[in-house]
C-alpha positions as CSV (number, residue, x, y, z in Angstrom):
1,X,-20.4,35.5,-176.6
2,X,-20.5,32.5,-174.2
3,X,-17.5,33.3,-172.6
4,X,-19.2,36.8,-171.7
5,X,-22.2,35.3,-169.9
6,X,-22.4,34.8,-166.1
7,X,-25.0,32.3,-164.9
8,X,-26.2,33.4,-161.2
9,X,-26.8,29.7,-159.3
10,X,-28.3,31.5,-156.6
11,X,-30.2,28.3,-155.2
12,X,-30.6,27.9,-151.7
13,X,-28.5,24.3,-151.4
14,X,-25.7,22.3,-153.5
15,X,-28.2,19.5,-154.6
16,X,-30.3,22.6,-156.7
17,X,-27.0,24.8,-157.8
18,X,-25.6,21.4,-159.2
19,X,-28.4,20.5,-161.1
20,X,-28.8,23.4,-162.7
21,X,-24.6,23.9,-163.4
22,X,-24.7,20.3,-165.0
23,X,-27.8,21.3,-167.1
24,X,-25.7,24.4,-168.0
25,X,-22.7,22.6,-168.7
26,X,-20.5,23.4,-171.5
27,X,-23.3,26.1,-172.6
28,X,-21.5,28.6,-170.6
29,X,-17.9,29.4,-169.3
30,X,-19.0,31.7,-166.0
31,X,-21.4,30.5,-163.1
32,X,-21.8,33.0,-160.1
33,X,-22.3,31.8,-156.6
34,X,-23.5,34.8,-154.4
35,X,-24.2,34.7,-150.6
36,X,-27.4,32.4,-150.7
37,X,-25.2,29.4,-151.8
38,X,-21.8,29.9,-150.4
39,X,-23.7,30.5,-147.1
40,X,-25.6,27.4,-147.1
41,X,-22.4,25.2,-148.2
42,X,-18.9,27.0,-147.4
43,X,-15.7,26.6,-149.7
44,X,-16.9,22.9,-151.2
45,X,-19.6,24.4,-153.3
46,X,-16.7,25.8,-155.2
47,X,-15.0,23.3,-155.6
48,X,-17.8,21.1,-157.1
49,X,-18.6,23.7,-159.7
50,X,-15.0,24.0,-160.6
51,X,-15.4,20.1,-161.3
52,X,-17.8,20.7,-163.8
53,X,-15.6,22.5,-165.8
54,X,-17.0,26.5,-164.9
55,X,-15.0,29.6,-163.5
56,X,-16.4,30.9,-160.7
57,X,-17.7,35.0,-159.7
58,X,-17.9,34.8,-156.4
59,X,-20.2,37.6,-154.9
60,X,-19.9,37.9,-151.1
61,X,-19.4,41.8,-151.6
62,X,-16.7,41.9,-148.9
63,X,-17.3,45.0,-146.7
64,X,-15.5,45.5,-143.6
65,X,-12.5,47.2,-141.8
66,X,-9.1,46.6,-144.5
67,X,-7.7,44.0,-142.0
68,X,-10.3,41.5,-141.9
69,X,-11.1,41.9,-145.7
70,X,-7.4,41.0,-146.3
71,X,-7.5,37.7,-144.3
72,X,-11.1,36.8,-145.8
73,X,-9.9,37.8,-149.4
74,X,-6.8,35.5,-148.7
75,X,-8.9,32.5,-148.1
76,X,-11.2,33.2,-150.8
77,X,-8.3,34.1,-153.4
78,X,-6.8,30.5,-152.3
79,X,-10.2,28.6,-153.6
80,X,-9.5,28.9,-157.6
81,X,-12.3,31.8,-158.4
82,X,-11.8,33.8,-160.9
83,X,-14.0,36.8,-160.1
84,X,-14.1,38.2,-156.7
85,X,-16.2,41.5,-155.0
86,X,-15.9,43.7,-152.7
87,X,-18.0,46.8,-151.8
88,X,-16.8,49.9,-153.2
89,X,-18.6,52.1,-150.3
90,X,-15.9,50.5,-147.9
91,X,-13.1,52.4,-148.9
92,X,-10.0,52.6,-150.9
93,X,-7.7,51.1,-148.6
94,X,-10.3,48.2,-148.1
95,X,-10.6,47.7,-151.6
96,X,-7.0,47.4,-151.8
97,X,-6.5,45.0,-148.9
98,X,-8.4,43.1,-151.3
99,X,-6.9,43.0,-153.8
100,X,-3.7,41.8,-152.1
101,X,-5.1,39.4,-150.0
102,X,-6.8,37.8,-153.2
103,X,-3.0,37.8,-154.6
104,X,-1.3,36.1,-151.8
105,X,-3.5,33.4,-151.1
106,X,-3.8,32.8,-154.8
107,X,-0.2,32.6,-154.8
108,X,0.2,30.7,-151.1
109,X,-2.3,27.8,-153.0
110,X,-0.4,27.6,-156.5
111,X,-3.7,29.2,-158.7
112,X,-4.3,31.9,-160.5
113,X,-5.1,35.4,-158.6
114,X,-8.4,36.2,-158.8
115,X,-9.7,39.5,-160.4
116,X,-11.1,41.6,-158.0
117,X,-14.4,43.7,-158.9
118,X,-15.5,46.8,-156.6
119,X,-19.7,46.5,-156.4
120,X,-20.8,51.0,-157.3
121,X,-24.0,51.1,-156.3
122,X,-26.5,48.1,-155.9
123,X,-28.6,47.6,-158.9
124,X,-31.8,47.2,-156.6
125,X,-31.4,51.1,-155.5
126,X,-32.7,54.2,-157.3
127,X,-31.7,57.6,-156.9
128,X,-34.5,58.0,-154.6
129,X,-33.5,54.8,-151.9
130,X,-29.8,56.4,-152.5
131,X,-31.2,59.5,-151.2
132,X,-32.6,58.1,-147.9
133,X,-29.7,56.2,-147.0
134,X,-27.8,60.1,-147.0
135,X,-26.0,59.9,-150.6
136,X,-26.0,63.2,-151.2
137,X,-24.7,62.7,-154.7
138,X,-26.8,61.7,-157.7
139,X,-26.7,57.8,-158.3
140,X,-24.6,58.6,-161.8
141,X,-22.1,60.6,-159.7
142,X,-21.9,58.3,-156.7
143,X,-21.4,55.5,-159.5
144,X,-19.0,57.9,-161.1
145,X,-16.9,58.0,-157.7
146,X,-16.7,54.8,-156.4
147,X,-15.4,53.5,-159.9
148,X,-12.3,55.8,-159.7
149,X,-12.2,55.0,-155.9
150,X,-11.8,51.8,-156.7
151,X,-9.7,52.0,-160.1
152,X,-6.7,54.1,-157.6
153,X,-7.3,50.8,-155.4
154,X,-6.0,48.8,-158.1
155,X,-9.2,47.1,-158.7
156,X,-9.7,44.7,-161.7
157,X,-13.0,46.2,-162.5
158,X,-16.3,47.3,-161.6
159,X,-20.1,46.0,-160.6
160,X,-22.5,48.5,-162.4
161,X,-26.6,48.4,-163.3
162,X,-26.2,48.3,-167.2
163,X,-27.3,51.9,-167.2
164,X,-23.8,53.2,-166.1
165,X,-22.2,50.5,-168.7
166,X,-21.1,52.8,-171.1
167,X,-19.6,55.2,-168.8
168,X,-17.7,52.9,-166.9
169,X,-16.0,51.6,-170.0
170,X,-15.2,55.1,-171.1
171,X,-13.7,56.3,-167.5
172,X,-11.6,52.4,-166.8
173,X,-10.7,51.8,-170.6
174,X,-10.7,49.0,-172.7
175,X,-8.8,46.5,-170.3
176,X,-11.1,46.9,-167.1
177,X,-13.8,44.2,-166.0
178,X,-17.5,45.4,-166.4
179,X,-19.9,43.4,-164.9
180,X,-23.2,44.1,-164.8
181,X,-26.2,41.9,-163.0
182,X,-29.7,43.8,-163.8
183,X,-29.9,41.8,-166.7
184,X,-33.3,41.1,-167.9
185,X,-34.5,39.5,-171.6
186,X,-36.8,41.6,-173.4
187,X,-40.1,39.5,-171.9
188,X,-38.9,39.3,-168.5
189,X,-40.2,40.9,-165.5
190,X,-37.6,43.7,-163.3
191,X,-38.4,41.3,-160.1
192,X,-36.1,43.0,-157.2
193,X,-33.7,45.1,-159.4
194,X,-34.5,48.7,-160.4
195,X,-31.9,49.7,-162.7
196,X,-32.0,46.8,-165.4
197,X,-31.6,46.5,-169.3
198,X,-31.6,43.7,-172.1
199,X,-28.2,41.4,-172.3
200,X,-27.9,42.8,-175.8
201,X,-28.2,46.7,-174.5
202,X,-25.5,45.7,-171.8
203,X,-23.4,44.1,-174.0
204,X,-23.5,46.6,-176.3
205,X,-23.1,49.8,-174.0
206,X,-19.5,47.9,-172.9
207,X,-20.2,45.4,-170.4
208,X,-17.3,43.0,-170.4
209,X,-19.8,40.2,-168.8
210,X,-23.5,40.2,-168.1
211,X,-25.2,38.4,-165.3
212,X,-28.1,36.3,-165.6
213,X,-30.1,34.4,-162.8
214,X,-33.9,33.8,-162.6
215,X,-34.7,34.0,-166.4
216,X,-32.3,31.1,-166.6
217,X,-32.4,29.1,-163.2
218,X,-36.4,29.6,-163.0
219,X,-37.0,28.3,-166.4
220,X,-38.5,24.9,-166.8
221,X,-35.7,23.9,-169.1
222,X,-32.3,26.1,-168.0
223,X,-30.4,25.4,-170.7
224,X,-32.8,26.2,-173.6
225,X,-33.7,29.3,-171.5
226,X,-29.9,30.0,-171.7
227,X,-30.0,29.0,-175.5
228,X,-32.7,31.6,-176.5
229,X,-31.2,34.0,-174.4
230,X,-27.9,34.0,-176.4
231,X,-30.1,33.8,-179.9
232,X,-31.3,37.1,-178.8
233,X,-28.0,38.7,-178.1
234,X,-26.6,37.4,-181.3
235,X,-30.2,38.4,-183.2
236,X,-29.3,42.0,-181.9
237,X,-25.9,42.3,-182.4
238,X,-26.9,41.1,-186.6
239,X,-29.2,43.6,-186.7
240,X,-27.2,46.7,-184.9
């Protein structure tokens, strides 16, 4: 179960995303560092929570023309992470300049590639926001069509609200990456995301990892946040 939790250090400096990693260390395999924090510190933030012991999700939703999101998924895929995203809106032949930029500068610095994830639809829009920005499709369908977009471009996976869970895991198969941020425990607030489900729903509709940030990194204590977070998931997977 550990191993399927992703803690979001979304902290607005190294000094605060280190605290909270340490206090988190061990407890958890995953951290993600998003744009807040790899903004604010560069490439060395990922390497200091790689010292700690943690894989890293790194979130910068690359979206741009293929060339450049080759060259910056080379750098990024030369740092160690082991999740990396790209937006799905930005085409298939983006997302697969990602994907083999990741590879090659994985394989120029001697580590492992990392997986690349295609981001569907952000979990902070409803089908009414999808509407004004000119989607034409309903937010299931646009889901629905970015996920094969991205599964021809050889992606690892997808980003998903824990709504579409299930039918992302029936459309990729067993073997594909399902991430899905929009997490929220039971007596947590929705704060900025609109789609958004229990870590026990999401687990259970076939997320392959859930994302957790605020519940955890708000908390007074992070860790025994984290603790009766996972007490919940286990409490609900007993009683399913």
């Amino acid at each position: 179960m550990r191993e399927r939790v992703i803690v979001a250090l979304d902290q607005p400096d190294a000094a605060a995303a280190l605290a909270c990693a340490s206090a988190l260390r061990g407890r958890v395999r995953w951290v993600k560092v998003g744009m807040t924090l790899f903004y604010a510190e560069g490439p060395v933030i990922i390497a200091a929570v790689r010292d700690l012991g943690f894989d890293v999700f790194l979130d910068l939703k690359l979206h741009d023309i293929p060339h450049q999101v080759e060259r910056a998924a080379r750098a990024l895929g030369a740092l160690g992470v082991g999740m990396l995203t790209v937006h799905a809106s930005g085409g298939e032949a983006m997302v697969r300049a990602a994907v083999d930029g990741a590879r090659e500068g994985a394989s120029a610095a001697g580590v492992a590639s990392p997986a690349v994830l295609a981001v569907t639809v952000l979990t902070s829009l409803d089908a009414r926001m999808l509407e004004s920005l000119g989607v034409c499709r309903g937010l299931d369908e646009q889901v629905d069509a970015l996920a094969r977009l991205a599964s021809s471009a050889r992606a690892a996976g997808v980003v998903c609200s824990p709504r579409e869970a299930a039918a992302m895991r029936s459309m990729l198969g067993a073997r594909a990456l399902v991430v899905t941020p929009g997490v929220r425990p039971g007596d947590g607030g929705h704060g900025d995301q609109a789609r958004v489900a229990t870590p026990a729903a999401a687990l259970a509709a076939g997320a392959s990892h859930i994302v957790i940030g605020r519940p955890v990194t708000e908390a007074p204590d992070p860790a025994l946040a984290l603790e009766r977070i996972i007490e919940q998931i286990e409490s609900a997977g007993q009683d399913a």
